[in-house]
C-alpha positions as CSV (number, residue, x, y, z in Angstrom):
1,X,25.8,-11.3,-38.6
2,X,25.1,-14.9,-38.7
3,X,28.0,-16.7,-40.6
4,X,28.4,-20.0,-42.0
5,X,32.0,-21.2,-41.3
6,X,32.2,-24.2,-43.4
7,X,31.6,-22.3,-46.7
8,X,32.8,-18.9,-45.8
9,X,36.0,-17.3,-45.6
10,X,36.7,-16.7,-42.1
11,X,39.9,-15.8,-40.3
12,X,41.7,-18.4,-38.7
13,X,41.4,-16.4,-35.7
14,X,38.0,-14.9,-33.8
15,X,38.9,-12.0,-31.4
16,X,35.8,-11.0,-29.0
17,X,34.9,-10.2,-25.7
18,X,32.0,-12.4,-25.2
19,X,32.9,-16.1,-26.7
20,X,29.1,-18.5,-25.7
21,X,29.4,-21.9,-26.9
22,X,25.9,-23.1,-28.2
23,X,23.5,-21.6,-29.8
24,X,19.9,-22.6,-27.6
25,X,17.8,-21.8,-25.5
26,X,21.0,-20.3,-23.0
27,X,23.0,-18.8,-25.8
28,X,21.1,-16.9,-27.7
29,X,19.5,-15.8,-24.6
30,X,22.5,-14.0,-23.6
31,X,23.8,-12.7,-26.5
32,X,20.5,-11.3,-27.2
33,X,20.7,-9.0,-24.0
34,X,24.5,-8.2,-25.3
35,X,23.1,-6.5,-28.7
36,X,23.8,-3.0,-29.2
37,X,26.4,-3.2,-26.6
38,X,30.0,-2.0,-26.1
39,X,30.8,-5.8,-26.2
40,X,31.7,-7.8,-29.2
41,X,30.1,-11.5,-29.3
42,X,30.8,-14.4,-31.0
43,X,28.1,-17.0,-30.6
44,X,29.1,-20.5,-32.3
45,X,26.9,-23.2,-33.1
46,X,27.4,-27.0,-33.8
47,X,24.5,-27.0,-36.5
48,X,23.3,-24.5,-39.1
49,X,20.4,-23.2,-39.3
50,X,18.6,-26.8,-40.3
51,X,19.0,-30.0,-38.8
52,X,21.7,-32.2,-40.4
53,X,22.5,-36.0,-40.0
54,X,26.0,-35.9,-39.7
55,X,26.3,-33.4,-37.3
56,X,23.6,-34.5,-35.4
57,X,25.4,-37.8,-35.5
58,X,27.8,-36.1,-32.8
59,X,25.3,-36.7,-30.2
60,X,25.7,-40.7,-30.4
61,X,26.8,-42.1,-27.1
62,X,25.7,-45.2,-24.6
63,X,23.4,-45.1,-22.1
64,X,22.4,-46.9,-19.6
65,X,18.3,-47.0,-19.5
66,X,18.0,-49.2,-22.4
67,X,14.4,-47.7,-23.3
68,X,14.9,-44.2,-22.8
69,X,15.8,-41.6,-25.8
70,X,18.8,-42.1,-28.0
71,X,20.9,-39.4,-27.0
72,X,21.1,-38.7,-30.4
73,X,17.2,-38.0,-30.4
74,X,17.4,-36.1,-27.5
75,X,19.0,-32.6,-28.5
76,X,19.0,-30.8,-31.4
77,X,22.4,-29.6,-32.7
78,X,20.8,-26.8,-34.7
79,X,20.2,-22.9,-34.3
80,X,17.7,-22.7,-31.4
81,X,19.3,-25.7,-29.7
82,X,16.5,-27.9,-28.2
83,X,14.0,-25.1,-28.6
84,X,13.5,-26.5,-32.2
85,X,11.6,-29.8,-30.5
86,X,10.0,-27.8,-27.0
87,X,6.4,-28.6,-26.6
88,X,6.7,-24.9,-24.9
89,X,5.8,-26.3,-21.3
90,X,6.5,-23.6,-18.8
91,X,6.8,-23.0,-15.5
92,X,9.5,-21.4,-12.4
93,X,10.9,-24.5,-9.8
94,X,8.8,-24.3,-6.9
95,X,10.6,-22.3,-3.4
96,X,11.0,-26.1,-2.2
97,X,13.3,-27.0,-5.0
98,X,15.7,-24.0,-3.9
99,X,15.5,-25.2,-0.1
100,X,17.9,-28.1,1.7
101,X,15.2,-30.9,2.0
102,X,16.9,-32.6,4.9
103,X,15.4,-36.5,2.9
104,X,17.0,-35.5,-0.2
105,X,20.9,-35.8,0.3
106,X,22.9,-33.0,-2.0
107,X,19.3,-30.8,-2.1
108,X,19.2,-27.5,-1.8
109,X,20.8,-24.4,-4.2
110,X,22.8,-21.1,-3.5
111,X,19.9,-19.5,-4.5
112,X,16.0,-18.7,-3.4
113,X,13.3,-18.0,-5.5
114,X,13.0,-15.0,-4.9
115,X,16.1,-14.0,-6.3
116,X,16.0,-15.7,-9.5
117,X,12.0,-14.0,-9.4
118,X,12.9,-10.9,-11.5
119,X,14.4,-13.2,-14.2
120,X,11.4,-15.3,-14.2
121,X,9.3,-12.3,-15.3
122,X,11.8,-11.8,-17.7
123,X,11.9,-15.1,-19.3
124,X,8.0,-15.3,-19.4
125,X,8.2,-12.5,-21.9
126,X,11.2,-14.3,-23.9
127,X,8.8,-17.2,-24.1
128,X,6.0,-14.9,-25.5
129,X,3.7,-15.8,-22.4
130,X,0.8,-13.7,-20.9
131,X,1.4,-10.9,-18.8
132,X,0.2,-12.8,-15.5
133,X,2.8,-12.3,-13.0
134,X,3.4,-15.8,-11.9
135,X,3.9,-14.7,-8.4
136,X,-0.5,-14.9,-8.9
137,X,-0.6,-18.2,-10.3
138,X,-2.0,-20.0,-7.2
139,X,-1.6,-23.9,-7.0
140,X,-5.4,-24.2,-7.8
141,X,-7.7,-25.4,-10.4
142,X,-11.4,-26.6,-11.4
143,X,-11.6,-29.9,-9.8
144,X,-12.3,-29.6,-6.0
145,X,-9.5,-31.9,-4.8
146,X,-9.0,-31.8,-0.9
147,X,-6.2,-29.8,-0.1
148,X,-4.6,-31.8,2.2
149,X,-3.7,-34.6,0.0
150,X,-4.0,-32.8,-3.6
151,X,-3.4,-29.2,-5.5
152,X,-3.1,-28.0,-8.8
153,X,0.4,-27.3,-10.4
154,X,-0.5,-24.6,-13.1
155,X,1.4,-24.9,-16.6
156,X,1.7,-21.8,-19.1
157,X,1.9,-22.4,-22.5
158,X,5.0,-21.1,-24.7
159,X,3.5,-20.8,-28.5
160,X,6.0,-22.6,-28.7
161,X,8.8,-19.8,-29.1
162,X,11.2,-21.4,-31.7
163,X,14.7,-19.4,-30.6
164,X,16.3,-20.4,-34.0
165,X,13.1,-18.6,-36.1
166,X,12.1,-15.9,-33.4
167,X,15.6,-14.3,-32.9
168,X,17.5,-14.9,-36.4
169,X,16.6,-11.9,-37.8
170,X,17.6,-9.3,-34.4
171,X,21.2,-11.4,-34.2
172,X,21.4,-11.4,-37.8
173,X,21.8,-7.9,-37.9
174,X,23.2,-6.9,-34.5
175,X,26.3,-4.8,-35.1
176,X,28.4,-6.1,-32.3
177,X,27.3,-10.0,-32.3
178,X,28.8,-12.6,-34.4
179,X,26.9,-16.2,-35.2
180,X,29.2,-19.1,-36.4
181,X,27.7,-21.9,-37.8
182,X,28.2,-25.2,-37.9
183,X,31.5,-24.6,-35.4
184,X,32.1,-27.6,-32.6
185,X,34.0,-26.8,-29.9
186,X,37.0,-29.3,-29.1
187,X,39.8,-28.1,-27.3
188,X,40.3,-24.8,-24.3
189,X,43.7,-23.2,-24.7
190,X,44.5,-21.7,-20.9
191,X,47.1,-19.7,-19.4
192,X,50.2,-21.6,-17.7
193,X,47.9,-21.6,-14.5
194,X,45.2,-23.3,-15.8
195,X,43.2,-20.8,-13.6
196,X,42.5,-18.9,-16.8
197,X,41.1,-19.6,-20.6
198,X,42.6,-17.8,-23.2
199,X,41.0,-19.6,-26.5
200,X,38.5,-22.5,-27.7
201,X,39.3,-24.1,-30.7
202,X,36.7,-24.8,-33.1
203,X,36.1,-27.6,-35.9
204,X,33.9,-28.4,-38.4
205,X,33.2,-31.6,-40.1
206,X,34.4,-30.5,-43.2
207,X,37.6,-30.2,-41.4
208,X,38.5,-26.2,-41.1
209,X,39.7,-24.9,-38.1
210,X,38.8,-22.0,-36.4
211,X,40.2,-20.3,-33.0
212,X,38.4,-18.0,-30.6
213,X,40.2,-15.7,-27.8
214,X,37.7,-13.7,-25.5
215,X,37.8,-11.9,-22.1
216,X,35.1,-14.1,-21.1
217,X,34.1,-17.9,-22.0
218,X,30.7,-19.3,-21.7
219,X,29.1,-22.9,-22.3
220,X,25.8,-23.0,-23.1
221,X,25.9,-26.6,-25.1
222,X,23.5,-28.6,-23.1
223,X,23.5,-30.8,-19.9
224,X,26.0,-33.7,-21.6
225,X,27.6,-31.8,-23.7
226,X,29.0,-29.0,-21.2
227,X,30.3,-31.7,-18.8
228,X,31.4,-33.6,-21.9
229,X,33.9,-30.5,-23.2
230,X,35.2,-30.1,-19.9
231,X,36.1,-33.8,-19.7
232,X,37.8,-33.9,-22.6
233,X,40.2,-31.2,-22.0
234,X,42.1,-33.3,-19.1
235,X,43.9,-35.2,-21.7
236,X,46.8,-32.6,-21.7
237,X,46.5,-31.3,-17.9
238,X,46.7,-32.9,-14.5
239,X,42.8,-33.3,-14.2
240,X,39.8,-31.8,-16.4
241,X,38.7,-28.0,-16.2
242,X,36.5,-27.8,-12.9
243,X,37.4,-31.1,-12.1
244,X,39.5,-31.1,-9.2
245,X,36.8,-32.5,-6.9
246,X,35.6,-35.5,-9.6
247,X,32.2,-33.3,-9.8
248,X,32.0,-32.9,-13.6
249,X,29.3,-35.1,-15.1
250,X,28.2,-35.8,-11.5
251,X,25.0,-35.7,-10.3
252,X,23.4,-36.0,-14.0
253,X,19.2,-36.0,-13.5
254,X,16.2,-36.4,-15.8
255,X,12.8,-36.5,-15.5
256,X,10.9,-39.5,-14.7
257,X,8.1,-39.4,-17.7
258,X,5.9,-42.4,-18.4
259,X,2.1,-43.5,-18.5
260,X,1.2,-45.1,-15.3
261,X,-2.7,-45.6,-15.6
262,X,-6.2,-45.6,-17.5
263,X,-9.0,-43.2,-16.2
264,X,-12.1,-44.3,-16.4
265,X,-14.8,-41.3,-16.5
266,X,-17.9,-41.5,-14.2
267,X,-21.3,-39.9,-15.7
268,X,-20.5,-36.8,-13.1
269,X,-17.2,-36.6,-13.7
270,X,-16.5,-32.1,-14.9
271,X,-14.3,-31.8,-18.1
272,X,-10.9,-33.2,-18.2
273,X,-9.6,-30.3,-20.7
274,X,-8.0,-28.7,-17.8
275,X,-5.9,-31.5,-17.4
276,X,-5.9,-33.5,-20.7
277,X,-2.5,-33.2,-23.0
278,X,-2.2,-35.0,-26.9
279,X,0.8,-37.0,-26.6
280,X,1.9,-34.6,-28.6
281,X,2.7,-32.6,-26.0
282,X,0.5,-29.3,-26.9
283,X,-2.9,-28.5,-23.9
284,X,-6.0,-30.2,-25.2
285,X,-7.4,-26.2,-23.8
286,X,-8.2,-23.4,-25.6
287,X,-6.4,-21.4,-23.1
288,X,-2.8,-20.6,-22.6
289,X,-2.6,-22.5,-19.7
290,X,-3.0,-26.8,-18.4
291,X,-2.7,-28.2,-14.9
292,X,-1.1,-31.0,-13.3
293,X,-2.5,-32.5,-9.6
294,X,0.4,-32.9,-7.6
295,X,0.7,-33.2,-3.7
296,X,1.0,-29.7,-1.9
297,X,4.3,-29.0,-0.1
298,X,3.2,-29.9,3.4
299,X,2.5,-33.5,2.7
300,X,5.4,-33.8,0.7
301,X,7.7,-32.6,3.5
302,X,5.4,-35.2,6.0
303,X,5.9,-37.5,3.9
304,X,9.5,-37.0,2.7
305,X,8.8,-36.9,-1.0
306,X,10.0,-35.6,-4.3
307,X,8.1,-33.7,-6.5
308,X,5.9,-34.8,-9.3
309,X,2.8,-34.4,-11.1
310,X,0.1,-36.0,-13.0
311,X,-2.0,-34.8,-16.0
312,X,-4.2,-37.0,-18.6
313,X,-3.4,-38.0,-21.7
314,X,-5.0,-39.8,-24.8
315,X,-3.5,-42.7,-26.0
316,X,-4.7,-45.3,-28.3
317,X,-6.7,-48.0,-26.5
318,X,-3.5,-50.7,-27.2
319,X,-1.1,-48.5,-24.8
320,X,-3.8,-49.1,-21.9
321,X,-2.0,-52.6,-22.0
322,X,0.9,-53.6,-19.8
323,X,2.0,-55.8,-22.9
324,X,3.3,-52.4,-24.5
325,X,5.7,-51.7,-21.9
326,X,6.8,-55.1,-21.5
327,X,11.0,-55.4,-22.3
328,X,10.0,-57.0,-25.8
329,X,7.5,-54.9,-27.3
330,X,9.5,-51.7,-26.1
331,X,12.7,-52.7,-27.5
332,X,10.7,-53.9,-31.1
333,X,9.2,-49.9,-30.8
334,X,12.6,-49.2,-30.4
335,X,13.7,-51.1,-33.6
336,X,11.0,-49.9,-35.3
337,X,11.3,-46.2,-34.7
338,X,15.0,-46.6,-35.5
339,X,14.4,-48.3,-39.1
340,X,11.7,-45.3,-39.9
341,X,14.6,-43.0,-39.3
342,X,17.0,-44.7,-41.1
343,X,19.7,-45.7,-38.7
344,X,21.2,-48.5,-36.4
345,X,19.5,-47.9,-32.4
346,X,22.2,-48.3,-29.8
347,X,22.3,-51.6,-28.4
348,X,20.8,-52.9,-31.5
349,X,21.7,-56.8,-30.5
350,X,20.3,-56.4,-27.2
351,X,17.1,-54.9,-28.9
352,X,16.4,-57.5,-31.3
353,X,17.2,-59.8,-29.5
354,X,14.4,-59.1,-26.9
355,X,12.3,-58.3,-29.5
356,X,12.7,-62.2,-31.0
357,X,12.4,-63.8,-27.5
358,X,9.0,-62.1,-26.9
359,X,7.7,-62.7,-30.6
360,X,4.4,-63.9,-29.6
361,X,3.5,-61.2,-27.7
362,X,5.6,-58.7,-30.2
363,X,3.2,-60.6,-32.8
364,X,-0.1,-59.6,-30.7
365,X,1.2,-55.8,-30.1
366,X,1.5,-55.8,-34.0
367,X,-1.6,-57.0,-34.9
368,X,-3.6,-54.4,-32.1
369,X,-1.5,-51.6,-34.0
370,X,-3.0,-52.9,-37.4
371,X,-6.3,-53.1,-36.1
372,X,-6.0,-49.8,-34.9
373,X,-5.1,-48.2,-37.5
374,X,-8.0,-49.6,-39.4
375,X,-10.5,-48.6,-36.4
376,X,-8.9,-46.2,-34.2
377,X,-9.6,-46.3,-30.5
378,X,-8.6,-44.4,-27.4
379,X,-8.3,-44.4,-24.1
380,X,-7.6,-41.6,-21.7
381,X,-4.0,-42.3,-19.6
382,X,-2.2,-41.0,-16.7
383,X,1.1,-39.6,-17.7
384,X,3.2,-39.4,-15.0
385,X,6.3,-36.2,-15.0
386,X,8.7,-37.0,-11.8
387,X,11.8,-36.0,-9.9
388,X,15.0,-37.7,-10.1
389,X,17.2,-36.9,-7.0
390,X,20.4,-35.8,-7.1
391,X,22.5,-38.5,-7.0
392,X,26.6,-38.7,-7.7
393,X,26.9,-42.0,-8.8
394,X,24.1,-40.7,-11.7
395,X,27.3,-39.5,-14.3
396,X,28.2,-38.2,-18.0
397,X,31.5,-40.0,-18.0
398,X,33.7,-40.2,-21.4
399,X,34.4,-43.8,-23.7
400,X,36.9,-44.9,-25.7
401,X,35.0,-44.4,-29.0
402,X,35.3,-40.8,-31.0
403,X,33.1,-39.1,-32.9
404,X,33.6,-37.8,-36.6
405,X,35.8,-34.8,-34.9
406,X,38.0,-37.4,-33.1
407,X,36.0,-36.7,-29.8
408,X,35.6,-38.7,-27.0
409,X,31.6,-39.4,-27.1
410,X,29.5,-39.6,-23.7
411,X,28.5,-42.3,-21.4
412,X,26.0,-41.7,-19.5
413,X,24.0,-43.5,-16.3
414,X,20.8,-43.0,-14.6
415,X,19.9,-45.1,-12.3
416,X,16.2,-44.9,-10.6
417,X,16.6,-45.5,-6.7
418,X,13.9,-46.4,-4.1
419,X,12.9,-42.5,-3.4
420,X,11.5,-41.5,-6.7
421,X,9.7,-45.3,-6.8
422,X,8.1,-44.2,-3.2
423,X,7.4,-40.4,-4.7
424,X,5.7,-41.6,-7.7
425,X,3.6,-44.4,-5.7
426,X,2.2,-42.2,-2.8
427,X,1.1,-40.0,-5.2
428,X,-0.6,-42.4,-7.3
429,X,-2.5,-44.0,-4.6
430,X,-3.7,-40.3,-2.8
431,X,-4.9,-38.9,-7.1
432,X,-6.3,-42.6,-7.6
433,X,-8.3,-42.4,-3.4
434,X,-9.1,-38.3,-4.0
435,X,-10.8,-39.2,-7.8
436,X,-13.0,-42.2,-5.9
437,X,-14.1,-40.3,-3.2
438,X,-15.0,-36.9,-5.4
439,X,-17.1,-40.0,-7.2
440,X,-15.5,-38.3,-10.7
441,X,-14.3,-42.1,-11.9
442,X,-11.8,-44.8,-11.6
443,X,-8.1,-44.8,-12.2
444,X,-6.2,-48.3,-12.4
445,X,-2.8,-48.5,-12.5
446,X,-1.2,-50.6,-15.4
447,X,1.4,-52.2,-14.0
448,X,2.2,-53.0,-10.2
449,X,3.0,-50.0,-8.5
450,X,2.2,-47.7,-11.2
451,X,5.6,-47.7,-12.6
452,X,6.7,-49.6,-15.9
453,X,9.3,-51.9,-16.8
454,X,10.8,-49.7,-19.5
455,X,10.6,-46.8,-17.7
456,X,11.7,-43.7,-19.6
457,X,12.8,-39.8,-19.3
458,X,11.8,-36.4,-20.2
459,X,15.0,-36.0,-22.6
460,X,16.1,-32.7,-19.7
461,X,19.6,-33.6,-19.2
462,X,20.5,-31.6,-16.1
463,X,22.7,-31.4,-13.1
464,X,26.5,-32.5,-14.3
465,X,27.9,-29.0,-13.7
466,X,25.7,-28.2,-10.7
467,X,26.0,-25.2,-8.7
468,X,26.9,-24.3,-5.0
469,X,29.0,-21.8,-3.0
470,X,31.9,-24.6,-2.4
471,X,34.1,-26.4,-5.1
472,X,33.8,-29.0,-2.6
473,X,30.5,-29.6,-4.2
474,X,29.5,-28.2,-6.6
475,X,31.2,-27.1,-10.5
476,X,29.9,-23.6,-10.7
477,X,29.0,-20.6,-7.9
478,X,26.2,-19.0,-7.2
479,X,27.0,-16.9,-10.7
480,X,27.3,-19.8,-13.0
481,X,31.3,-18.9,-13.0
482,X,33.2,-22.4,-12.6
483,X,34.9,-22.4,-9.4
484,X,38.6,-21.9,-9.7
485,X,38.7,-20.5,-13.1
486,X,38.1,-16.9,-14.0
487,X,36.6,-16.3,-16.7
488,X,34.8,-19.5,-17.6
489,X,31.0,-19.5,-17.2
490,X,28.0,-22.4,-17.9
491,X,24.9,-22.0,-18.5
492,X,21.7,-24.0,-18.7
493,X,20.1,-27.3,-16.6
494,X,23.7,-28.5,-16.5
495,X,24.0,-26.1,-13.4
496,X,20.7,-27.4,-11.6
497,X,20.9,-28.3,-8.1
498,X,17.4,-30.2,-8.1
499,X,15.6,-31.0,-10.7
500,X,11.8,-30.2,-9.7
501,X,9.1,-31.8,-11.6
502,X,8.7,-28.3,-13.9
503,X,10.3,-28.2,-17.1
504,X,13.4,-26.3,-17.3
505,X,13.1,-24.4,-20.1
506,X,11.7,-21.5,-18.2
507,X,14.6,-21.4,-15.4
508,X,17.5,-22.1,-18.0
509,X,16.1,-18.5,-19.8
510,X,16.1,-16.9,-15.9
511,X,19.7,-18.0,-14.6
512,X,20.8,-17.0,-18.7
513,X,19.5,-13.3,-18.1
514,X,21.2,-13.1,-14.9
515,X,24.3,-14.2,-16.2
516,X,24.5,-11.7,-19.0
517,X,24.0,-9.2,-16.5
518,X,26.8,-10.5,-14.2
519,X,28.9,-10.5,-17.8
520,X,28.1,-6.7,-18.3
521,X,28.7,-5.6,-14.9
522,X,32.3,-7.3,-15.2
523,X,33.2,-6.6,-18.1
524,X,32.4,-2.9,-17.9
């Protein structure tokens, strides 16, 4: 039953076992695998079943990184969560990104890859992939690259699966699973302990309330929005839920994601399909498939690296330029982006500002848009999909400002430190010294070291409710339960140890099948 609570008539109250909080890629994962079930569900979502202004308007909040996605832009408060804007990139962590990597402080997960394997296999079927078992996929592809210094990371391709289309129909008429729309979680009701959660309490924007009790509580809202509910519940208690050790919001990671340098073909030079991408993120292959050259896991180790890959991209012939990813021209692409879509950019001042100081060569980027636009022309880029380490200082932390529902909105900060600059240099020099000596072309970095000023993310919020076996450091255990509170689960990239380099689409489906196992087993 999928209901729409701001025009229905709904009781006040929602009794259920199973109460999941976000309706993505997590949540409708698990209550998928509770269908049919002894359990009763109740599965509320911020959105309805389209995109909406206002309540994407929920999202707003300050961020650091000046030039990365508006927060607002960067999830989708809608039925099928973020799935709605996937490219359907796929593929598991690697078994480094599991292990302690005595370089990386606060590596290292309560889990191996072999035991989030089965779930793997699982979630390649969720995301409608072949039936290649990816235990087969070796790191390997067509160009020859020397082994020593580069392999192939190998990509499957998700159609993509859109959760919000794919599943409507089987949750629509489950017997036992409920769907409330346009429902935003604001406030936990918990026992006189605090150790337990008896309710969440529900608004929309229309201003109806709506109260939930369960046996068991899940989150399953997104990497700033799980830390961000938490947070906000410590207004009426002694600290936050999970927060006795100051770990919620901790530890927040994205990807590194930016284009680092042109390639220049040689006349000998195999086909680049392999590892060409549209910047519209789909494989420019006819197969299900795209690679990546990365370094292979000895060097990295030798060399005390963190992951990431390369693939090519084309780009019109004006983004070959440092000029586009100088501070002006990326805050005027900023302004302009924002005006399309008819609202204010964060930091507006700071933006235009910027963009009026550099108006010559704002003027110049202009006029090479124009003139491309008349006579397209394009080049073939690097793109560039890196680690961010786990850092604590890295944080969703709460402001002063509320949204529409009175909430506290998110702040959030993401520094870049010195070990994902090294990463993403060593790797650039070995792909730009392995293409020269396999004679296949040239590849020349466009700006110093490969990495621009307004450097940018991958929009994966992950990390701020990370797991690990002690509260001491981590939010959740190794079952995605939050330490010191029974019945309260998480689910998604919020849990994350590491980041990897791989999308995290793929995982968030694994660790959300295992929970819903863990859910039936205790709730038998």
């Amino acid at each position: 039953m999928i209901i729409d609570t701001t025009s229905a008539t709904l009781d006040p109250v929602v009794n259920c076992d199973v109460c999941i909080v976000g309706a993505g890629a997590a949540g409708i994962t698990i209550a998928r695998e509770l269908i049919g079930g002894h359990l009763t569900v109740a599965l509320f979502e911020s959105g309805g079943l389209m995109p909406d202004r206002r309540t994407q308007a929920l999202n707003r909040g300050s961020y650091n990184n000046p030039y990365d996605h508006a927060l607002e832009d960067s999830q989708s408060r809608s039925f099928g969560g973020t799935t709605n804007l996937w490219s359907g990139w796929c593929r598991p962590l690697d078994e480094s990104d599991f292990t302690r990597r005595d370089w990386i402080p606060h590596s290292g997960w309560p889990l191996s890859i072999e035991t989030l394997q089965p779930w793997y296999n699982k979630a390649r079927r969720v995301c409608e992939l072949d039936d290649e078992n990816p235990a087969t996929l070796a790191d390997r592809g067509p160009w020859p690259f020397d082994q020593r210094r580069l392999s192939t990371r190998r990509f499957d391709l998700s159609p993509p699966t859109r959760f919000g289309q794919k599943f409507r129909a089987e949750l629509a008429s489950s017997p036992n699973v409920r769907v409330c729309l346009n429902a935003n979680a604001v406030a936990f009701g918990t026992d006189e302990s605090t150790r337990r959660i008896e309710s969440i309490e529900f608004k929309t924007l229309s201003g109806k309330s709506i109260l939930a009790t369960a046996r068991v509580f899940i989150l399953a809202a997104g990497g700033i929005e799980n830390p961000r509910l938490l947070l906000s519940s410590g207004a009426t208690r002694r600290c936050a839920l999970g927060n006795e050790n100051d770990l919620v919001g901790r530890f927040y990671m994205n990807h590194l994601a930016f284009f680092s340098a042109e390639f220049r073909e040689s006349d000998t030079c195999p086909s680049v399909a392999f590892y060409t991408t549209p910047f519209d993120g789909r494989p420019a292959t006819a197969g299900r498939h795209s690679g990546a050259a990365s370094h292979p896991e000895s060097v990295m180790r030798e060399r005390k690296l963190l992951g990431a890959v390369l693939r090519f991209v084309h780009r019109p012939s004006y983004a070959a330029e440092p000029a586009f990813y100088s501070s002006a021209v990326a805050s005027a692409r900023i302004m302009a982006t924002s005006l399309l879509n008819a609202r204010v950019p964060g930091r507006a001042l700071m933006h235009a500002s910027r963009s009026m100081k550099g108006g010559v060569r704002v003027t110049r980027f202009a006029v090479r848009v124009l003139a491309h636009s008349v006579k397209p022309k394009s080049k073939l880029l690097v793109r560039c999909i890196a680690e961010s380490a786990p850092d604590p200082d890295n944080r969703v932390t709460l402001s002063s400002r509320p949204d529409a529902l009175g909430q506290p909105t998110a702040n959030v900060r993401w520094e870049i430190g010195e070990a994902e600059r090294k990463s993403v240099r060593v790797l650039h020099t070995a792909f730009a010294t392995e293409i020269s000596r396999l004679g296949f072309g040239k590849v020349s970095p466009i700006h110093p070291d490969f990495l621009p000023n307004s450097l940018t993310g991958a929009s994966h919020h992950i990390g701020t409710t990370r797991m690990h076996d002690s509260p001491r450091h981590g939010v959740v255990d190794r079952d995605c339960r939050v330490h010191d509170i029974a019945n309260l689960f998480i689910s998604g990239s919020s849990v994350f140890a590491t980041s990897g380099y791989a999308n995290p689409t793929l995982t968030i489906i694994a660790l959300s099948l295992r929970l819903a196992e863990r859910i039936k087993s205790i709730l038998r």
